[in-house]
C-alpha positions in Angstrom: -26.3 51.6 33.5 -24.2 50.3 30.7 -25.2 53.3 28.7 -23.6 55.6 31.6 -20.8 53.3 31.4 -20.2 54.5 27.8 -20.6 57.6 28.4 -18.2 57.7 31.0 -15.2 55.2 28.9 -15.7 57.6 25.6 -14.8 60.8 28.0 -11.4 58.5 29.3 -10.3 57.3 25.7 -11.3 60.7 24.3 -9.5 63.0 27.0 -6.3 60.4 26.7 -6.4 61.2 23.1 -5.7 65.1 23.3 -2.8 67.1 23.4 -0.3 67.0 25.9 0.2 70.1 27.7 2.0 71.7 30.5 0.0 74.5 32.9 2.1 76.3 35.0 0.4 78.6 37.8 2.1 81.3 39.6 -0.2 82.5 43.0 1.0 84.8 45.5 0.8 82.7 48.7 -1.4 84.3 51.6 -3.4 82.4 54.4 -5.8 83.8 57.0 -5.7 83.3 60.5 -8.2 80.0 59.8 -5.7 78.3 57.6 -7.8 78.9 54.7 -6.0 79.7 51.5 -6.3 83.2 49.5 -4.0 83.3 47.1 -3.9 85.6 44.2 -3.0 85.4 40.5 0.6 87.0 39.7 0.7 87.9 35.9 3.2 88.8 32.9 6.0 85.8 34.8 7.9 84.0 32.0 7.6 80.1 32.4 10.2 77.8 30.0 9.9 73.8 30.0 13.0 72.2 28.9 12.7 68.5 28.0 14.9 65.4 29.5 18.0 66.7 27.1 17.7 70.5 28.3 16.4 71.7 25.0 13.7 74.0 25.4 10.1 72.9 24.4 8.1 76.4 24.9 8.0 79.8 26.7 4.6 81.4 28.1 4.1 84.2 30.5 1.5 84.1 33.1 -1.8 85.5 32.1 -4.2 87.7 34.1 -5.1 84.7 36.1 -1.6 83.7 36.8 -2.1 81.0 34.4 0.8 79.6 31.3 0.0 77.1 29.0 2.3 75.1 27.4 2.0 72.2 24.9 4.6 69.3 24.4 5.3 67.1 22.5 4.1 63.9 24.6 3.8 62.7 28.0 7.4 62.4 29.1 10.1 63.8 31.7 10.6 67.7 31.8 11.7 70.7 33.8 9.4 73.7 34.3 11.6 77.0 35.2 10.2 79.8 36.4 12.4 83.2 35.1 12.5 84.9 38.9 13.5 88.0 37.2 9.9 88.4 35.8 8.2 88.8 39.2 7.0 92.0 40.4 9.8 93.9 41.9 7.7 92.9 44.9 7.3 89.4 45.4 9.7 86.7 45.6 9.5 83.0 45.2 8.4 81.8 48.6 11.6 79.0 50.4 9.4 75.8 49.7 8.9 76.7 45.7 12.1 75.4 44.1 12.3 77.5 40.5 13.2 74.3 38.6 10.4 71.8 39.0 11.1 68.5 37.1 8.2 66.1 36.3 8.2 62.4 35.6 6.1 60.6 32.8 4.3 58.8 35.0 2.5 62.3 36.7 0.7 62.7 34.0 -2.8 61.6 34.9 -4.7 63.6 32.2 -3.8 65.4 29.2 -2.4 68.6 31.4 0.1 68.5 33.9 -0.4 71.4 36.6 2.5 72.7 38.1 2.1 75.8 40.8 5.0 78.5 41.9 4.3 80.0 44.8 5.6 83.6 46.0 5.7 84.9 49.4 5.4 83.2 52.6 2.3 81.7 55.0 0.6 84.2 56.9 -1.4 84.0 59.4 -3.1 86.9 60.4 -5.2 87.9 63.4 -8.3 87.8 63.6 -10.8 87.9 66.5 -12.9 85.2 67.6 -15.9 86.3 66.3 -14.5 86.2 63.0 -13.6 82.8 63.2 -16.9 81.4 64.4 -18.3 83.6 61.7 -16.3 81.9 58.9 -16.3 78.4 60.4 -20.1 79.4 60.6 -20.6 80.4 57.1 -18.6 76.9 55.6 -20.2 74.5 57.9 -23.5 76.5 56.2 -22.0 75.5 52.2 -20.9 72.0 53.9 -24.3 71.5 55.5 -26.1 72.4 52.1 -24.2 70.4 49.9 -25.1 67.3 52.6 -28.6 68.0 52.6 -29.0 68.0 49.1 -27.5 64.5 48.5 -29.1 63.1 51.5 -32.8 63.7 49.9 -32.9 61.1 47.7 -31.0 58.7 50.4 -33.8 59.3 53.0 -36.9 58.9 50.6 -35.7 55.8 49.0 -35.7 54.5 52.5 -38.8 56.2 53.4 -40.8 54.6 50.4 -39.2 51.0 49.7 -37.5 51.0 53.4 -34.2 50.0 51.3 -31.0 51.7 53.1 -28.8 52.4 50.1 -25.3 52.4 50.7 -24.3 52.9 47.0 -25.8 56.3 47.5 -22.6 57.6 47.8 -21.0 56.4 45.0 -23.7 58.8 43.1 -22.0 61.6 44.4 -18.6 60.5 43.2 -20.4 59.8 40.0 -21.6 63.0 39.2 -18.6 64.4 39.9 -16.3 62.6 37.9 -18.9 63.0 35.0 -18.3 67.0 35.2 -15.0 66.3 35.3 -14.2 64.7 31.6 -16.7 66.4 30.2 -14.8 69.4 31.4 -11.4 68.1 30.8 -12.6 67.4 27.4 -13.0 71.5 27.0 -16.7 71.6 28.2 -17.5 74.7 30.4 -18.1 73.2 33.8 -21.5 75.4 33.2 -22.6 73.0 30.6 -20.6 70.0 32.1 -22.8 70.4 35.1 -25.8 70.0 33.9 -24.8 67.0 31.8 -23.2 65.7 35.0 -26.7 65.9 36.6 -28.7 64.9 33.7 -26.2 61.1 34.1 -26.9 61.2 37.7 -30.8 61.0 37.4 -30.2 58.3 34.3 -28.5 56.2 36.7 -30.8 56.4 39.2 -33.4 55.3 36.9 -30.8 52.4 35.8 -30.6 51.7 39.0 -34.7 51.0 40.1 -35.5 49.7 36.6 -33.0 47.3 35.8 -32.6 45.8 39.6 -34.3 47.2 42.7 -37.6 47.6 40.8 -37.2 44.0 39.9 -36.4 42.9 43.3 -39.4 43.9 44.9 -41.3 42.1 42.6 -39.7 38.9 43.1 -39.9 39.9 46.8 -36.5 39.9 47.8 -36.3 40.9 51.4 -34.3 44.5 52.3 -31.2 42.6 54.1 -30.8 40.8 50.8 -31.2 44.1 48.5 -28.9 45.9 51.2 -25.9 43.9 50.8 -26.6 44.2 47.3 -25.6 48.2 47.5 -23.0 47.2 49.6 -21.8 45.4 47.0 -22.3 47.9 44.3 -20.6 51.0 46.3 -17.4 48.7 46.5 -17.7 48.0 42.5 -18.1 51.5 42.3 -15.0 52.7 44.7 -12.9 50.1 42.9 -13.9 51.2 38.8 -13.5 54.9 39.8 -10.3 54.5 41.5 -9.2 52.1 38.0 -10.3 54.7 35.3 -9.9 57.8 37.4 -6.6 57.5 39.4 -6.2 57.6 43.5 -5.1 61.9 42.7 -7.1 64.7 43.4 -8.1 67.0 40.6 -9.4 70.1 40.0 -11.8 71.5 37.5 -10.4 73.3 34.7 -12.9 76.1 35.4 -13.4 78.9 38.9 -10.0 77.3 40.5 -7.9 80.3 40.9 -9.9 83.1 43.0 -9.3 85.4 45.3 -11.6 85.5 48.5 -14.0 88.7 48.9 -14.3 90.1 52.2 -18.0 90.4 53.6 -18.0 91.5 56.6 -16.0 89.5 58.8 -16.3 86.6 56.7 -14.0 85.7 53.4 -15.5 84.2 50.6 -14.8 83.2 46.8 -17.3 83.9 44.4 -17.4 80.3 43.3 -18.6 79.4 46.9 -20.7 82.0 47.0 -22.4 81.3 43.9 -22.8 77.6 45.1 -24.5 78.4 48.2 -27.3 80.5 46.7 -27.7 77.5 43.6 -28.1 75.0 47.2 -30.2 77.2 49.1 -32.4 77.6 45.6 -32.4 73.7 45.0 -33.4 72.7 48.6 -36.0 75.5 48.3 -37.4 74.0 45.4 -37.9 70.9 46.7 -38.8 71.6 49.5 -41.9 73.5 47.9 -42.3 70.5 45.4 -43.1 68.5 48.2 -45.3 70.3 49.8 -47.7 72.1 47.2 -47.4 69.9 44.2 -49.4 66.3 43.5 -46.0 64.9 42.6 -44.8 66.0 46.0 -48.0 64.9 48.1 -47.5 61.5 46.3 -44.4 61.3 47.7 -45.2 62.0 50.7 -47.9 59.6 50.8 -45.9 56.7 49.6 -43.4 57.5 52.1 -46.0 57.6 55.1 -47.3 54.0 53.6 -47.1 52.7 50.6 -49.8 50.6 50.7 -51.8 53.1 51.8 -51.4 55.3 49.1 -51.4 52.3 46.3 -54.8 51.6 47.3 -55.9 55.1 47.3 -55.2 55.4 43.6 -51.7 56.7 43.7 -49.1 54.8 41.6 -46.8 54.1 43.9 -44.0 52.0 41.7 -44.1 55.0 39.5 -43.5 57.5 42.6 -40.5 55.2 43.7 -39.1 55.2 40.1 -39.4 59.2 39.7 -38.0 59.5 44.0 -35.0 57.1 42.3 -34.1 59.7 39.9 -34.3 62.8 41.6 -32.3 61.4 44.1 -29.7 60.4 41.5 -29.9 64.0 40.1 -29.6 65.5 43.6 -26.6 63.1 44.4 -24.9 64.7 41.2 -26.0 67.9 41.9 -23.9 67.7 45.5 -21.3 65.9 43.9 -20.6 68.5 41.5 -20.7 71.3 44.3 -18.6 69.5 46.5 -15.5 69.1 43.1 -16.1 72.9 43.3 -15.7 73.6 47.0 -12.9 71.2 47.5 -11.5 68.3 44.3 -13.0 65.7 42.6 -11.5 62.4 44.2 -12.9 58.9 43.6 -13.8 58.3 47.0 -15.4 61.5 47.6 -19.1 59.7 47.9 -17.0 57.6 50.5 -16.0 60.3 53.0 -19.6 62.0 52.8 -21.6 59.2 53.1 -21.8 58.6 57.0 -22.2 62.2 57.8 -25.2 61.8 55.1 -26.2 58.7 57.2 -26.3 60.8 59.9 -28.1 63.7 58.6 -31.0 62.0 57.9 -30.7 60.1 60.7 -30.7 62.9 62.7 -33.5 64.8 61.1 -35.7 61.6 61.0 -35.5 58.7 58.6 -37.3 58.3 55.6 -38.5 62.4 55.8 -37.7 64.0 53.3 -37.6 67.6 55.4 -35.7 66.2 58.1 -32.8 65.4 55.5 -32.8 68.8 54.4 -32.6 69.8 58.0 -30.2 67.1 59.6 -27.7 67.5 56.9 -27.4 71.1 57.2 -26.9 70.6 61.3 -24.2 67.9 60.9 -22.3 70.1 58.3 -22.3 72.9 60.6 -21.8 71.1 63.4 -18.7 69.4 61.7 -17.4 72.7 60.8 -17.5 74.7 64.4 -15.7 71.4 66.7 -12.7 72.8 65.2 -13.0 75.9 67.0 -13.5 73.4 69.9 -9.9 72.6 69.2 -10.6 69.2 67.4 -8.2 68.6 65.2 -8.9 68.3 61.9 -8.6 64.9 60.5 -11.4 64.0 63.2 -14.2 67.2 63.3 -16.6 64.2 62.0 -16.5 62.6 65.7 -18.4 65.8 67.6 -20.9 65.6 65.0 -21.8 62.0 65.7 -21.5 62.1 69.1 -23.8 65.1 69.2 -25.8 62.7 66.9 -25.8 59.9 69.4 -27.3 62.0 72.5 -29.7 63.8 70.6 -31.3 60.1 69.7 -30.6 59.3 73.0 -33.6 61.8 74.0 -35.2 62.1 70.8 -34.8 58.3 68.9 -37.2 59.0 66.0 -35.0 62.2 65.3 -35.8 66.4 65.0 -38.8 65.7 62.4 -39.4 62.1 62.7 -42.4 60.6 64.2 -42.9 58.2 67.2 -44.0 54.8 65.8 -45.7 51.7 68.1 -43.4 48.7 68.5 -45.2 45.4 69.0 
């Protein structure tokens, strides 16, 4: 673990370290009739910064992706001006863009400020209902996959050392964050990805070798161990929020597209791309499971450990390997989710209970009914808003929902009855 911690201070004090730049972005401003934004690129707009005195620091114009960088001097107070006589003789700055947009010192979280422009107005266009259940469909589907695939390794380190990890979460911010400096540090997300995943599976096996593996040798009973991770995911929340800032921020990489129509849906290739890679990693391990030793191992550690130890099986080895993958997995989703939405230090936080409740849901400690409880919640999360459920509380349907389904069903949709007493 202190390794990763290196890792993740040489990416701060390195990216704190480059040059200081402005990026202005300059998107035509268009919404559907779900509130989702499409907003597309405007090129060839002329963008000055002027600094604190008024003297001009640099001029760009907008590039094909609506993008003009500009390097200053040093972090400091400026003025981004957009030259309005460069738009298309067709677009206008919309009334909530101002066309001077001063910035403080104190904005500058990383290296690169971003500033937007915006032309045009909200729109809301209609669409028919089936539409809507069709796109709130198709994101509860990329929501659901991105749960499922974190909530693997959550539900078979319960279903093999009975531990309920509530640092699992923080993996996912982990992962995230890790793409993120190596991608502010000019890394392709494509290659910071990986690397992201790569420290998410090295701090799972941090985790199980240098403490939980060393627990349960000295016996220390699961209340004890799970306070422990309740200690650790508020560490965790605390360090992230210290070296990463209480902003949202974007990869450097797939931030600007413009949705493709498929049918009645609307969909960037980014999230597009991210579904199949989900729907191909859950497939995977799904198959792993079921058709390889490794995954029969598993399986039988998960069913009883003991069992399986005295049938030859290694079962501190198969915990050590689950600890990994699950790290790796909890990248993995963390990762996805900085692409579908921002990287934010708390973002482990907010997907933690609905993880929780996937697996849950799907049965605890089964590694199939985590694939299939997360991907109920996360559409069941994103269709209550059709239901009229505002917003800021679409979480609640899905664990109420959660609550009578146990109500009927306790050991969950794949789970199996056990004898009490």
């Amino acid at each position: 673990m202190a390794a990763l911690g290196v890792i993740v201070g040489t990416g701060w004090s390195t990216a704190s370290a480059q040059d200081v730049s402005i990026q202005a972005q300059v998107k035509d401003q268009q919404r559907d009739a779900n509130g989702r934004v499409d907003n597309q690129p405007v090129p060839g707009v002329t963008i000055t910064v002027l600094d604190a005195s008024g003297a001009e620091v640099g001029t760009a114009v907008t590039d094909d992706k609506g993008i003009a960088l500009i390097p200053v001097p040093s972090r400091g107070t400026y003025t981004v001006r957009i030259d309005e006589s460069t738009l298309p003789d067709d677009k206008a700055l919309s009334s909530e863009t101002p066309a001077e947009q001063v910035i403080s010192e104190d904005t500058f979280v990383t290296s690169k400020r971003i500033v937007n422009f915006f032309t045009g107005e909200n729109q809301r266009e209609s669409t028919s209902g089936f539409e809507r259940v069709a796109q709130r469909l198709t994101d509860g589907i990329r929501l659901g996959l991105i749960i499922a695939m974190c909530s693997v390794g959550l539900s078979l380190i319960f279903g093999t050392t009975g531990l309920t990890n509530f640092a699992h979460g923080e993996l996912v911010t982990f992962g995230a964050m890790v793409a993120y400096f190596f991608n502010d540090l000019g890394l392709h997300i494509l290659i910071a990805g990986p690397l992201a995943i790569v420290a998410g599976g090295l701090f799972g096996y941090s985790a199980d070798r240098f403490a939980f593996a060393r627990f349960r040798k000295r016996g220390i009973g699961l209340i004890s161990q799970m306070v422990i991770t309740l200690g650790m995911s508020i560490a965790l929340k605390n360090f992230f929020l210290w070296r990463f800032g209480g902003r949202d921020k974007p990869y450097l990489n797939y931030t600007n597209q413009v949705g493709t129509e498929i049918g009645p849906i609307t969909i960037t290739p980014r999230d597009l791309i991210v579904t199949i890679l989900a729907i191909v990693v859950l497939l995977s391990v799904a198959l792993t499971l079921q058709y390889t030793r490794l995954g029969k191992a598993t399986r039988a550690v998960s069913d009883n450990a003991d069992l399986a130890s005295s049938t030859g099986i290694d079962s501190a080895k198969v915990i050590r390997i689950i600890w990994v993958a699950g790290g790796a997995l909890a990248a993995m989703g963390g990762v996805f989710r900085g692409l579908d939405e921002q990287v934010s230090w708390d973002m482990g936080t907010s997907l933690l209970f609905l993880m929780f409740a996937g697996i849950t849901l799907g049965g605890l400690g089964s590694a199939y009914g985590a694939l299939v409880g997360g991907f109920v919640v996360g559409v069941l999360v994103e269709i209550s808003t059709l239901l009229g459920v505002p917003t800021e509380l679409k979480t609640a349907p899905a664990l109420l929902i959660l609550i009578l389904i146990l109500l009927v069903r306790p050991q969950g949709i794949l789970g199996r009855a056990q004898r009490v007493g």
